[in-house]
N, C-alpha and C positions, 0 to 999 in steps of 0.2 A: 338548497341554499348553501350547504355546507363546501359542498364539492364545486359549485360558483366562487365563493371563497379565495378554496385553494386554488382556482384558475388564475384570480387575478389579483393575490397576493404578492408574486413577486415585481408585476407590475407596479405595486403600490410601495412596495421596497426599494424599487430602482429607482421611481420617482423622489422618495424623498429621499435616498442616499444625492442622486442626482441635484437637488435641488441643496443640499446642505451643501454640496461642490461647493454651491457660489457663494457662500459667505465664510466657512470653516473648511477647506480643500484637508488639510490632514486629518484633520477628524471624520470627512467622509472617507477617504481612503481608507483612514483604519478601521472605519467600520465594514467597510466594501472586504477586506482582505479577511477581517474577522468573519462576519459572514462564510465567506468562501470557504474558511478553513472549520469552519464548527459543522460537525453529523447532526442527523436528525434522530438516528436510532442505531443501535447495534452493542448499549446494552445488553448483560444477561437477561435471557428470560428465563421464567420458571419452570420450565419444563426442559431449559439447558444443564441448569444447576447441579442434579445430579451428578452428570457425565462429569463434571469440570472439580465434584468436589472426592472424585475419587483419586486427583492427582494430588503430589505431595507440592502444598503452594508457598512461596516464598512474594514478599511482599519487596521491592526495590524503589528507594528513593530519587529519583533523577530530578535534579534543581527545587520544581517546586512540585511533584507530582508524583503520585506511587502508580508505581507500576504493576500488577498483578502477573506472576508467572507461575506457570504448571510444570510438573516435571512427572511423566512416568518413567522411573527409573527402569534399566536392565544395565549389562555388564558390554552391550555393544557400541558402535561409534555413536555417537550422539547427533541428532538432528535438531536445528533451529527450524518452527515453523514460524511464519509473520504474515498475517493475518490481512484480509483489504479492508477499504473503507468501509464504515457503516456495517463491520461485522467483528467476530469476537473468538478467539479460538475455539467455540466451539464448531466452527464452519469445519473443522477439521479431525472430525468425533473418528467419523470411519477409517479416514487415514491413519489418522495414530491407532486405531485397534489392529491393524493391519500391518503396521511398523514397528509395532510392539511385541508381538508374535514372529516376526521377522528377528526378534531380539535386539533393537537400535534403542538406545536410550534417545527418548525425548523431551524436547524443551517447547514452550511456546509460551506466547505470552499477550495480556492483551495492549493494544496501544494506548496511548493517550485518549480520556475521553472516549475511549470504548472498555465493553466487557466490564471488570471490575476495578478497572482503572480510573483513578482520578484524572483531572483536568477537562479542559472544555474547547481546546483545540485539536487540529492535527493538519499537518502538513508531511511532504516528505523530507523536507530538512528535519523536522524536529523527530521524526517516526526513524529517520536514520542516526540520529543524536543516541537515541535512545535503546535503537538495535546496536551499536557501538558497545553501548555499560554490559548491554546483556552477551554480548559476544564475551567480554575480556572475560566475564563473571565464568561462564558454561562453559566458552573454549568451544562449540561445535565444529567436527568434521566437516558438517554440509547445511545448508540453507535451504530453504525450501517458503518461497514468498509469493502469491495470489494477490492482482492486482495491483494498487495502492504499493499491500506491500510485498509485488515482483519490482516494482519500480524501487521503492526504498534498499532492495536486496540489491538490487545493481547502482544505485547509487552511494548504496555502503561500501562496495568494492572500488568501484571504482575511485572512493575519497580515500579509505582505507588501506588496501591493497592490501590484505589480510594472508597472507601466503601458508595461515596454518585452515585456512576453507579450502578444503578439497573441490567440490561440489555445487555448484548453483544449481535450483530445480525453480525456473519462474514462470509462474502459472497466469496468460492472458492479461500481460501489464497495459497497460498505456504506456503511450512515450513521449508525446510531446505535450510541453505545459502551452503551447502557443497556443494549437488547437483547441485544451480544454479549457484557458480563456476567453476565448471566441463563444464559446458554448457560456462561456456564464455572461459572457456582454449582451450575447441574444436575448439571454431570459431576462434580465436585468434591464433591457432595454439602455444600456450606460454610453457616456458619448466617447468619441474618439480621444478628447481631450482627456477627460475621465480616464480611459484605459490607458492613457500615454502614462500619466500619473503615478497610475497602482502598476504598470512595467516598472519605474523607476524605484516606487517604495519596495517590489521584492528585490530588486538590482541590491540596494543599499542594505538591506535586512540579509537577503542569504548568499547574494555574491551572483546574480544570473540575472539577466533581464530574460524574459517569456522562451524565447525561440533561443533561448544557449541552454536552457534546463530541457535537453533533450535525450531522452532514456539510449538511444539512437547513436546519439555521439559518444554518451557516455562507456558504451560498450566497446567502441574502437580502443578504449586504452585496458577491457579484460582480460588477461590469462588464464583464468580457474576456466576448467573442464564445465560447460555450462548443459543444461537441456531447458528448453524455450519449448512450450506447447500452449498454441491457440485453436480457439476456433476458428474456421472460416465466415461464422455468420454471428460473432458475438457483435451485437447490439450497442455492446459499451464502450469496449475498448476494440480500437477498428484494426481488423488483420493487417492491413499496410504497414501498419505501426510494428507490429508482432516482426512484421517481413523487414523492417526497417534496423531493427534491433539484431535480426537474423544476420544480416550482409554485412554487420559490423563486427560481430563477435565472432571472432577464426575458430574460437574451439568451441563451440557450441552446437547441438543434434537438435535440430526445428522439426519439429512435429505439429500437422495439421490435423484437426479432429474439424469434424461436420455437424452441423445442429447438436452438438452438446452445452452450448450457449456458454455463457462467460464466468458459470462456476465451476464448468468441467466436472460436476459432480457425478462420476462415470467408472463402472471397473476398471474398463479396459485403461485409462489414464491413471489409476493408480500402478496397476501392472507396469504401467509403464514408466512410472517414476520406481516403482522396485526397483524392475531389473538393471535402472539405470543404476540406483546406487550400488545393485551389490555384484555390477561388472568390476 
């Protein structure tokens, strides 16, 4: 019954976001975009906790929401990691024991609405608002962003142009918001009119209508020294996208990995973000 439920809950959401169209159209939009932009999970959990509280934590205010950041310190270049959706720096345990020992002081932090962070949204405008404070704050030599936020890491740059980031390291982003649109009109069941709509409410809220918020284009205007590694058969985020980001950015080393799926949680890809940093 349960798992019935969850089949056709979002059906029953589309429907009456859908049906609230016709008498209140902004108030379903804004619930349509709210929706979109709120996780379901990626919370600490209790058996992350440990790991997270042997870093030294510094809490940050940004607008209306604290931000939770870890730092294990050393005396070496400092690394920004940023985290993807519906996850929490602790997706990133092994790496940092592995970067730490390498001697690279590290930063990371959780997003909005995730980890031990307050708030109840996230998007990549606002996940880049935020990776901004934490930049000026740490100053990192290098970035290093998974998913979500691979995309917020080049969408930092690209608003930014940060000329004191050596380094991009983006791990299996997406790149286009048009596509991952499409995928929520499908589950939603939502009408064309409806989607014309919430194109126009992100136009006015962050400066893009769907198909110009393209990770894609956005590369054509980077300079930093980049490394892009996907997989061939990630499930989430489609290699095309990975390939589309690739042909745009000139100075970036693309690297294909094979069924290691879309959290690349794998040695051989940390090896390979070492060696890249400490070329």
């Amino acid at each position: 019954m349960k798992e019935k439920y969850k089949k056709y809950l979002p059906l029953i959401i589309g429907k009456y976001i859908q049906f609230l169209f016709f008498f209140n159209s902004k108030k379903a939009i804004n619930k349509a975009y709210t929706l979109f932009c709120t996780p379901r999970k990626g919370k600490i959990l209790p058996e992350q906790e440990g790991f997270l509280e042997e870093a030294e934590d510094e809490i940050i205010l940004i607008d209306t929401v604290y931000i939770q950041t870890y730092r294990w310190s050393s005396m070496g270049e400092t690394i920004l990691l940023i985290h993807g959706w519906e996850s929490n720096t602790h997706r990133w345990k092994v790496l940092i024991q592995k970067l730490h020992k390498k001697g690279f002081n590290i930063i990371a932090f959780d997003a909005p609405a995730h980890g031990n962070s307050t708030g109840k949204i996230l998007n990549v405008p606002l996940y880049t608002k935020c990776l901004q404070k934490i930049v000026e704050l740490y100053r990192p030599n290098h970035m290093i962003g998974h998913s979500v936020g691979g995309m917020a890491t080049i969408f930092h740059q690209y608003t930014y142009q940060n000329e004191e980031i050596e380094k991009l390291i983006v791990l299996a982003p997406p790149s286009e918001l048009s596509r991952i649109m499409k995928g929520y009109q499908e589950i939603l069941k939502l009408s064309p009119k409806f989607m014309k709509a919430l194109n126009h409410y992100f136009k006015e809220k962050h400066g893009y209508y769907f198909d110009e918020f393209s990770m894609a284009n956005f590369a054509k205007n980077l300079v930093v020294k980049g490394l892009l590694i996907h997989d061939k058969n990630d499930d989430i985020a489609p290699y095309s996208e990975a390939e589309g980001i690739s042909k745009n950015w000139n100075n970036a080393q693309f690297i294909t990995t094979e069924n290691y799926g879309h959290s690349l949680f794998f040695d051989e890809v940390d090896n390979i973000i070492i060696d890249f940093l400490k070329a």
